[in-house]
C-alpha positions as CSV (number, residue, x, y, z in Angstrom):
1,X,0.0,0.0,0.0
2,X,1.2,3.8,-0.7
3,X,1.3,4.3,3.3
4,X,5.4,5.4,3.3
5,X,7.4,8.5,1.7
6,X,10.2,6.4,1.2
7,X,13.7,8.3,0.7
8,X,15.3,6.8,-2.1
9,X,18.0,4.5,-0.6
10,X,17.8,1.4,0.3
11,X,20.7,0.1,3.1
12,X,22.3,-3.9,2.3
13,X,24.4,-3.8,5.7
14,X,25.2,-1.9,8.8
15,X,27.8,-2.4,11.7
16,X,27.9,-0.9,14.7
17,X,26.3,2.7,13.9
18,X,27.1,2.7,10.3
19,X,25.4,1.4,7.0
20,X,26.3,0.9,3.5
21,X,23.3,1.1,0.9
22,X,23.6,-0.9,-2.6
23,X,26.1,1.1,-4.1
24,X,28.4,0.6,-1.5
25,X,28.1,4.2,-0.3
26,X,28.6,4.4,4.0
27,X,26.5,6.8,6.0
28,X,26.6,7.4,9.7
29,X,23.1,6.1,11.4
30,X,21.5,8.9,14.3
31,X,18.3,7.2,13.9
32,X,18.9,3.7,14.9
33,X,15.6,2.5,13.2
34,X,13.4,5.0,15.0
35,X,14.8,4.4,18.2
36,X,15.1,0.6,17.5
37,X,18.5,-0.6,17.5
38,X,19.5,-0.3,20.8
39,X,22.9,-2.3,19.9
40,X,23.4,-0.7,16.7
41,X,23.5,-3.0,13.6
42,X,25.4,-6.4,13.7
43,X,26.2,-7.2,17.1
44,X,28.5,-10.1,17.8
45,X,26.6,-11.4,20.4
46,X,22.4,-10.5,19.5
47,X,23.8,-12.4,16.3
48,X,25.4,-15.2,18.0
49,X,22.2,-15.6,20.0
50,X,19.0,-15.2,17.3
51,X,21.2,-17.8,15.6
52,X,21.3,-20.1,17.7
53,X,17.9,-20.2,18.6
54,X,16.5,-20.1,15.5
55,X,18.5,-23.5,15.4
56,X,16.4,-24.4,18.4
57,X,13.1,-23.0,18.2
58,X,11.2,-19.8,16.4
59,X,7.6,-20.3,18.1
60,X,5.4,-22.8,19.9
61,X,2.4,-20.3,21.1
62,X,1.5,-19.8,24.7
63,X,-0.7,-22.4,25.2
64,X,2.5,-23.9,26.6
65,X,4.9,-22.9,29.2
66,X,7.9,-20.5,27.3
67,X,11.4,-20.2,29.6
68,X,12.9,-17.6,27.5
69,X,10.0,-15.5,28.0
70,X,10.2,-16.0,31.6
71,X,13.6,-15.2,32.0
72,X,12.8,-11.6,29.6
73,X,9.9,-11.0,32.2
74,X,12.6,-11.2,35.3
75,X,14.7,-8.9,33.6
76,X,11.8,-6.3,32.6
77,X,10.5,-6.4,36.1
78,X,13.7,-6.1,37.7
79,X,14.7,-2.9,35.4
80,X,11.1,-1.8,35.9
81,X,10.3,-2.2,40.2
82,X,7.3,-3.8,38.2
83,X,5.6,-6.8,38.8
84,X,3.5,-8.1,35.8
85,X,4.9,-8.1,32.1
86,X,2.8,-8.9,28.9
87,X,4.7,-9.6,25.8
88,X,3.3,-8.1,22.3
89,X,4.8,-7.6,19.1
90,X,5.3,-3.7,19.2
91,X,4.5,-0.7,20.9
92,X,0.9,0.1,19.1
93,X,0.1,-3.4,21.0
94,X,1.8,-2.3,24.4
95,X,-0.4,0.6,24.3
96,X,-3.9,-0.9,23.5
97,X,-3.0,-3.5,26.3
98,X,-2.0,-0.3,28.9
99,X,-5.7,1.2,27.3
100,X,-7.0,-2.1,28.1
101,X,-6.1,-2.5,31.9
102,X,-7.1,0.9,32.5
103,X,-10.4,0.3,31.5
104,X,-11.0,-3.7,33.5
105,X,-9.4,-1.2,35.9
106,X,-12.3,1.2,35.9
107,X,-14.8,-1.4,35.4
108,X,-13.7,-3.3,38.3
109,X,-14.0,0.1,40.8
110,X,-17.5,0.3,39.4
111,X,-16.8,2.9,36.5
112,X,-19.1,2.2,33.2
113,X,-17.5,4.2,31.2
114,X,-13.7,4.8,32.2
115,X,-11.9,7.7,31.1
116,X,-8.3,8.4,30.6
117,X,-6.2,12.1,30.8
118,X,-4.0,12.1,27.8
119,X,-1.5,14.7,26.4
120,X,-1.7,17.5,23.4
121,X,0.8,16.1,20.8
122,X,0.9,13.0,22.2
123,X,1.9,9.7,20.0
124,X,0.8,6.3,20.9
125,X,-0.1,4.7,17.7
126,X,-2.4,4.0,14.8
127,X,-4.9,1.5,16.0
128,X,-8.1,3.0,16.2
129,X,-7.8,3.5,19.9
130,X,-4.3,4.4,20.0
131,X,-5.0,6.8,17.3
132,X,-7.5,7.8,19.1
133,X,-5.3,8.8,22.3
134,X,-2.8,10.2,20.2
135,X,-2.9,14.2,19.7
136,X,-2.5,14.7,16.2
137,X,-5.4,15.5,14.0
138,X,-3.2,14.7,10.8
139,X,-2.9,11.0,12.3
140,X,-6.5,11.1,13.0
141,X,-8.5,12.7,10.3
142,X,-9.8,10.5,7.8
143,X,-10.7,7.6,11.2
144,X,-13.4,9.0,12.3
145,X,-15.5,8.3,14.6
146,X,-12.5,8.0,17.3
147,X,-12.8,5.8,20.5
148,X,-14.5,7.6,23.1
149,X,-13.2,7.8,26.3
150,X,-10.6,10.5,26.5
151,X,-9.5,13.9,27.9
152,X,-7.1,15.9,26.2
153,X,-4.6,18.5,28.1
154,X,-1.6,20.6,27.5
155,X,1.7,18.7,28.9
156,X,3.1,20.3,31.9
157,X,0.3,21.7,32.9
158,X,-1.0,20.3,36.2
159,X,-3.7,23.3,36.5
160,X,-4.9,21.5,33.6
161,X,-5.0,18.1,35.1
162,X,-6.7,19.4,38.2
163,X,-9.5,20.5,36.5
164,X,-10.4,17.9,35.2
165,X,-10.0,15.8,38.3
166,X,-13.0,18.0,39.9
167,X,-14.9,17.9,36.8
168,X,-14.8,14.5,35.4
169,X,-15.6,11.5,37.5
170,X,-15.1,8.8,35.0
171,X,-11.3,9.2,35.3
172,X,-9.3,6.0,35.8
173,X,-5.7,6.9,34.7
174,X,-3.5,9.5,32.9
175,X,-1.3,8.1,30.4
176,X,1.6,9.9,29.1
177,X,4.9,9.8,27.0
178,X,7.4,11.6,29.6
179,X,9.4,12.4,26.4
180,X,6.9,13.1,23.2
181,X,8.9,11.4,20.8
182,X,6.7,11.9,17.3
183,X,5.3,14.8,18.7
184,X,8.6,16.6,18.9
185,X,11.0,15.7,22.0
186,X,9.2,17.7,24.3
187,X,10.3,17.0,27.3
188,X,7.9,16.5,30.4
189,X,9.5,18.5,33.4
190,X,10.8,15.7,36.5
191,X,8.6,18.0,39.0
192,X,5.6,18.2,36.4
193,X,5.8,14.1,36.5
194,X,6.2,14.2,40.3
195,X,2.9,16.5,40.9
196,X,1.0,14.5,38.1
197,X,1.9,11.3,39.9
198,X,0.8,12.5,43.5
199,X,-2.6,13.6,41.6
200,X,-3.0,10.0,40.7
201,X,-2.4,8.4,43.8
202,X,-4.6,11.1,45.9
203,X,-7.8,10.0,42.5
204,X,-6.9,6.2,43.0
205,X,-5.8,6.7,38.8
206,X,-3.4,4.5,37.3
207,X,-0.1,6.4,36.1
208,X,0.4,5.0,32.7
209,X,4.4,5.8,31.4
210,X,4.4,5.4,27.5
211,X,8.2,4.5,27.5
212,X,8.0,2.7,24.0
213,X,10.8,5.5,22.7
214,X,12.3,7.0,25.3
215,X,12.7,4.1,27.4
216,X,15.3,1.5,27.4
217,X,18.5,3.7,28.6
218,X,18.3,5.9,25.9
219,X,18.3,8.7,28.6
220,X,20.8,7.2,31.0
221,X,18.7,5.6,33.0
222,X,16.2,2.4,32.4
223,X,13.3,4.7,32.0
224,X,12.6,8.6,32.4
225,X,10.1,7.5,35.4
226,X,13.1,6.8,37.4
227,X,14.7,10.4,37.1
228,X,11.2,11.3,38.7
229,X,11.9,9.0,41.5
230,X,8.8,7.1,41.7
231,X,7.0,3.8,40.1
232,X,4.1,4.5,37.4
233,X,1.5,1.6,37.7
234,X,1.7,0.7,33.9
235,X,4.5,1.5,31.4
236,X,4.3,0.1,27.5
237,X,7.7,-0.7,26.2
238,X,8.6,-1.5,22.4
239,X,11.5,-0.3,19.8
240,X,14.9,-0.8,21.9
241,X,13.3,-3.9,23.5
242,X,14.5,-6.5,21.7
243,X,17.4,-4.5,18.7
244,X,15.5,-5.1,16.1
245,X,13.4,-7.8,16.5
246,X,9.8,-6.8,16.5
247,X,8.9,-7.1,20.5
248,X,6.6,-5.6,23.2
249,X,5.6,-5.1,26.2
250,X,3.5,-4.3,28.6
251,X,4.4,-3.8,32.2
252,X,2.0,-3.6,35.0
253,X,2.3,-2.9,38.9
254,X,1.2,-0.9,42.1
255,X,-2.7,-0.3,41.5
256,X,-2.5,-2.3,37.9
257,X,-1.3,-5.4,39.6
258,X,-3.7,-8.1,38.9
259,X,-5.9,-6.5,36.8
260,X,-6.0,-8.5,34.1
261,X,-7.0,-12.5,34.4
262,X,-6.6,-15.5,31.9
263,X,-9.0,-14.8,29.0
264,X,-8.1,-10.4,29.5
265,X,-5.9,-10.6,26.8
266,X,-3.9,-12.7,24.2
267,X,-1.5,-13.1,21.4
268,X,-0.6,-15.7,19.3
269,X,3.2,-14.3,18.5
270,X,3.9,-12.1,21.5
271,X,6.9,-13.7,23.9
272,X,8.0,-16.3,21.0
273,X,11.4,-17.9,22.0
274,X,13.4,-15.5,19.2
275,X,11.6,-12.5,20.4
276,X,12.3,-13.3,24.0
277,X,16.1,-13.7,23.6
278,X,16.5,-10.8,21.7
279,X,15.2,-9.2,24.8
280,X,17.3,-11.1,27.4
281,X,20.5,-10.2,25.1
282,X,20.0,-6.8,24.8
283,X,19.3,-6.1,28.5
284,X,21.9,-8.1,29.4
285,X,24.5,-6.5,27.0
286,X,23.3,-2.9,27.9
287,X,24.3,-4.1,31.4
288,X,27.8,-5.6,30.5
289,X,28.7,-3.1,28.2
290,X,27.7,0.0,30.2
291,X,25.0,1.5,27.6
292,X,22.9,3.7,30.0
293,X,26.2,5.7,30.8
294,X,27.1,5.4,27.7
295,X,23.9,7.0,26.6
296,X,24.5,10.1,28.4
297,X,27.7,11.0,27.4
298,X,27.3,10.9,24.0
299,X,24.0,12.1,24.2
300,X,25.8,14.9,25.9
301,X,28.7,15.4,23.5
302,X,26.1,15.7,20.7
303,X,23.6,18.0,22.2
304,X,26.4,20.1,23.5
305,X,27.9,20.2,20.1
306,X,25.3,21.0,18.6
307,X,24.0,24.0,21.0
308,X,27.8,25.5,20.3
309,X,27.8,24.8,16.6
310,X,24.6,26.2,16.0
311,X,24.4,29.3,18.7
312,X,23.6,32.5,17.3
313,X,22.1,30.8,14.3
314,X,18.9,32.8,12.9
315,X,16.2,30.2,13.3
316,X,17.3,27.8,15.4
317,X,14.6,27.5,18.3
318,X,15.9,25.2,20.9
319,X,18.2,22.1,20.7
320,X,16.6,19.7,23.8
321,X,16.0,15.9,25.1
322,X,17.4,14.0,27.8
323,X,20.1,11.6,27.2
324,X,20.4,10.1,23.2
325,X,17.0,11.3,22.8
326,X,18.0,14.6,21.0
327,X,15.8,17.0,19.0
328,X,16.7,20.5,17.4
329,X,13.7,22.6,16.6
330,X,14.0,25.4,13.6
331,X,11.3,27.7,13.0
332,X,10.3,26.3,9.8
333,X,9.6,23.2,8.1
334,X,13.0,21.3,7.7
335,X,11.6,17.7,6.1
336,X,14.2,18.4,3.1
337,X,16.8,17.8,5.9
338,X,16.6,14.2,6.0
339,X,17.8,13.8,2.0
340,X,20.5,16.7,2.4
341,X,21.6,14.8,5.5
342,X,21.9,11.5,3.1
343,X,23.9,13.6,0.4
344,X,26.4,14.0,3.4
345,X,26.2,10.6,4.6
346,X,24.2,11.3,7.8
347,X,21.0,9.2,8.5
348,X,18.6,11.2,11.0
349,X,14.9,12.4,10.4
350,X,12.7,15.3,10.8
351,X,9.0,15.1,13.3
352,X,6.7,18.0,13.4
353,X,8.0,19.0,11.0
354,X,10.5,21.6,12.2
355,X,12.2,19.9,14.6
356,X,15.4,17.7,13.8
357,X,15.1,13.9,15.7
358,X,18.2,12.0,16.7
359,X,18.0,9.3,18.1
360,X,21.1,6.8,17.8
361,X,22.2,3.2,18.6
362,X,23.4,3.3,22.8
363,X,26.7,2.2,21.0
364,X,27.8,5.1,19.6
365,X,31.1,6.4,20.4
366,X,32.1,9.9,21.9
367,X,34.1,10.2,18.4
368,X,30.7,8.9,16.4
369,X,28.4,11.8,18.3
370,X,31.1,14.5,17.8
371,X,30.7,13.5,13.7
372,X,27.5,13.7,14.4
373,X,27.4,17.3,14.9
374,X,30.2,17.9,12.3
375,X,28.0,16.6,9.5
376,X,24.2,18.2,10.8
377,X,25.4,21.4,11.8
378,X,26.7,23.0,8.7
379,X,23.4,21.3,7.2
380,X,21.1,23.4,9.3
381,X,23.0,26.6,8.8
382,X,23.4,26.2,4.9
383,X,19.6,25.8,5.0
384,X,18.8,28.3,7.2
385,X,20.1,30.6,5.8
386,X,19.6,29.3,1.9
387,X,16.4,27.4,2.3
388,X,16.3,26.2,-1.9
389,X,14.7,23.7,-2.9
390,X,16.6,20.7,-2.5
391,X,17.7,18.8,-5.7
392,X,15.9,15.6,-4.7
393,X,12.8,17.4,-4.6
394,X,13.5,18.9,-7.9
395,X,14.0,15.6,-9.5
396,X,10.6,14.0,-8.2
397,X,8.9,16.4,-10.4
């Protein structure tokens, strides 16, 4: 189906955070997927282990008992201070299944028709309900009707939150990316997390922590939650899960524990064998190999890089994010960015539309980063300053 606006390149291999496309051309990879390759491209040991057990076993289903996926539920609940993980096959799943317990939540405190607080610019997925949560009209429109059942307000705004609370009865849960990733890395304030969580533990509300792209380590620690200091009672995981391998999650605790019973939910791939040790090798290799420190410092060295490269630059709003979760905002539509940044051998992408996402493998060198920022920034300044058309768009017509 015409659903992608496909650049024209297509990538044969990769290695560490770099990948050479058919004509043997090597670009430098900032994007990691979309925030998927947590151990950038061709790992020694994710490969050593997806190999072997596709030698064992793919998939056998969960009617039956699955150790691997055992062993990935330890790890995700000891990272988490959860208790109660269901596997999935991405994070549109994790999401419906966090929309899910909120509502057998509601239901089972007597609420008929649960509501849920969710966030202006918010991204949580296509599904209808997902879609539906999400705060984009351009991901919307043409859906209609949406899925009843939610209540839109600004992020960082607890005023807003509080009015609700004395408005709206039906309220069972605020769900909320701590770090908008589609909708622009905006960046929910610690204390703003800290008073939204108090508000939901003074309602009785579940504190749902959308963590499917910010999570993971990419901002030094596990998940952003834990900068806050506190547990959230669900928190759907996906992308850097499992390196590539399409996995899910969705993780459950505190006033979520035990909401959902046998016959709640289901799926006939989520927590296969290969999935499941995908996840247990990438957790334990981010642990090994030092990742979430990792994370920071060249998260660092590239925001940092970029702030200096780019300060005094007409049209450059704000360069922000926590950790490798980077995003520089211009005041203008940049989408031509992403094929100029392939003409330089840089792989990176644009959401918003005017603000610049980066989001690279937890891999990535000090050195990597600081290339980072010498092949962007004289991007950004040529085309802030000499904002042509660029010659890729001139050739598609």
């Amino acid at each position: 189906m015409n659903t992608y606006a496909r650049q024209p390149v297509a990538f044969a291999r990769g290695q560490g955070v770099w990948l050479w496309d058919e004509a043997g051309r090597k670009y430098l990879d900032a994007l990691a997927g979309i925030a998927v390759n947590t151990l950038g491209h061709n790992h020694p040991r994710l490969v050593r282990a997806l190999s072997e057990q596709i030698a064992r076993v793919m998939h056998t289903s969960n009617l039956f008992r699955i150790p691997l996926q055992e062993a990935a539920a330890d790890r995700v609940a000891e990272i988490t201070g959860l208790d109660e993980v269901f596997f999935c096959n991405s994070g549109l799943e994790a999401n419906e299944c966090a929309l899910k317990v909120a509502r057998k939540y509601g239901h089972d405190r007597g609420v008929a028709e649960p509501a849920i607080i969710v966030m202006e610019h918010a991204f949580h997925g296509r599904s209808l309900a997902t879609l539906s949560a999400t705060g984009s009209r351009k991901v919307q429109a043409g859906f209609e009707p949406l899925v009843q059942g939610f209540v839109r307000v600004p992020l960082n705004d607890l005023d807003a939150v509080r009015q609700v609370a004395a408005n709206n009865r039906n309220v069972v849960a605020v769900f909320i990316e701590p770090i908008q990733g589609e909708g622009g890395i905006n960046v929910a304030r610690l204390e703003y997390l800290r008073g939204l969580k108090e508000i939901c533990d003074r309602q009785e509300w579940l504190f749902m922590s959308d963590e499917v792209q910010c999570g993971l380590g990419r901002t030094g620690k596990w998940f952003v939650y834990q900068h806050a200091g506190f547990l959230p009672d669900v928190v759907p995981l996906a992308k850097g899960l499992g390196s590539g391998v399409p996995v899910g999650a969705c993780v459950t605790g505190g006033r979520a524990k035990g909401v959902f019973r046998p016959g709640n939910h289901g799926s006939t791939f989520g927590g296969n064998p290969l999935a499941m040790t995908a996840v247990v090798t990438t957790i334990d290799t981010m642990r090994d190999e030092g990742l979430l420190a990792n994370a920071v410092k060249v998260g660092d060295a590239i925001r940092e890089g970029l702030a200096a490269a780019l300060a005094g630059t007409a049209g450059v709003t704000e360069v922000r994010g926590r950790g490798s979760m980077i995003g520089v905002e211009l005041d203008r539509p940049c989408g031509e960015l992403v094929g100029r940044a392939l003409d330089a051998g840089l792989v990176m992408n644009v959401t918003a539309e005017n603000v610049i996402r980066l989001l690279p493998a937890l891999v990535m060198s000090e050195a990597e980063g600081r290339e980072v920022v010498e092949r962007l920034a004289p991007l950004v300044r040529e085309f802030l300053t000499r904002p042509a058309v660029h010659a890729r768009a001139v050739a598609a017509h």
